[in-house]
C-alpha positions in Angstrom: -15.4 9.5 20.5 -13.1 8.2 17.8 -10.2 10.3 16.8 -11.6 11.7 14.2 -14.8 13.4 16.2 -12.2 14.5 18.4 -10.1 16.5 15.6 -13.5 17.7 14.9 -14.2 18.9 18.1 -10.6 20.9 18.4 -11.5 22.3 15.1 -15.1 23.3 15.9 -13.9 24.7 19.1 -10.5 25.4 19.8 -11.4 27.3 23.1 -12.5 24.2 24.6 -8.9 22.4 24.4 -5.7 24.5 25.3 -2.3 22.8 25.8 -3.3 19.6 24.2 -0.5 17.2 25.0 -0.4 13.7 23.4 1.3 10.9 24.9 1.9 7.9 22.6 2.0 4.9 24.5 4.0 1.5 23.1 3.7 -2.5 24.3 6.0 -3.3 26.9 9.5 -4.7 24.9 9.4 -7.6 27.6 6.4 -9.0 26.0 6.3 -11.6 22.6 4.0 -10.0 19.7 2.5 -11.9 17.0 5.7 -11.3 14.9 8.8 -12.3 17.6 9.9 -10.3 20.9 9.7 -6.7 20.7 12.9 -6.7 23.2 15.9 -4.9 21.1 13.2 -3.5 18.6 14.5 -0.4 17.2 11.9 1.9 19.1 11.5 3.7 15.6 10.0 0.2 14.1 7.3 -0.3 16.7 3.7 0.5 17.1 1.8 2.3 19.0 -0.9 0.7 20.8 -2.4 3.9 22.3 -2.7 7.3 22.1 -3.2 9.4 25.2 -4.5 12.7 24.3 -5.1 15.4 27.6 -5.8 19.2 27.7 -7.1 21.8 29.5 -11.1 22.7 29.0 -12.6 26.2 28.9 -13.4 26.2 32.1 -9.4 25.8 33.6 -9.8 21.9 34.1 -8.1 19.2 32.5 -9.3 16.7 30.8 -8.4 13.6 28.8 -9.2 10.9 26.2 -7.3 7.7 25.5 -7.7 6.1 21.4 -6.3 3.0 20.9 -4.2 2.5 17.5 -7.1 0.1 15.6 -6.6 -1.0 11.8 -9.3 0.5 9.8 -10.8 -1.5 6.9 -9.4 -2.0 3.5 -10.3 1.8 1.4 -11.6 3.1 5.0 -11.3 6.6 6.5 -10.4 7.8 9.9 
């Protein structure tokens, strides 16, 4: 389920997910990316590499989905 099915989902059936919380999860600053260290990074110029989405079902239990941040192709839609 991409993140766009999952919007979907809440949408189609907001019941089903109550106190979504989403955690958004960055590279640890001690490693090189492709562009240089990310150590000393302003933490507002970084990028996520994943999204951590939980919430509680309709039936009381939690529940949980992890997207990673992916680049979509040129003119595509997520």
């Amino acid at each position: 389920m991409g993140p766009v099915s999952f919007e979907r989902r809440v949408r189609d059936d907001p019941g089903n997910y109550r106190d979504i919380r989403i955690a958004v999860k960055y590279a640890d600053p001690g490693i090189t990316s492709p562009t240089g260290p990310l150590k000393g990074l302003d933490p507002t110029a970084r990028i996520p590499e994943k999204f951590d989405v939980s919430w509680i079902n309709s039936k009381g239990f939690p529940d949980r989905s992890i997207f990673p941040n992916e680049a979509i192709s040129e003119g595509g839609v997520r």
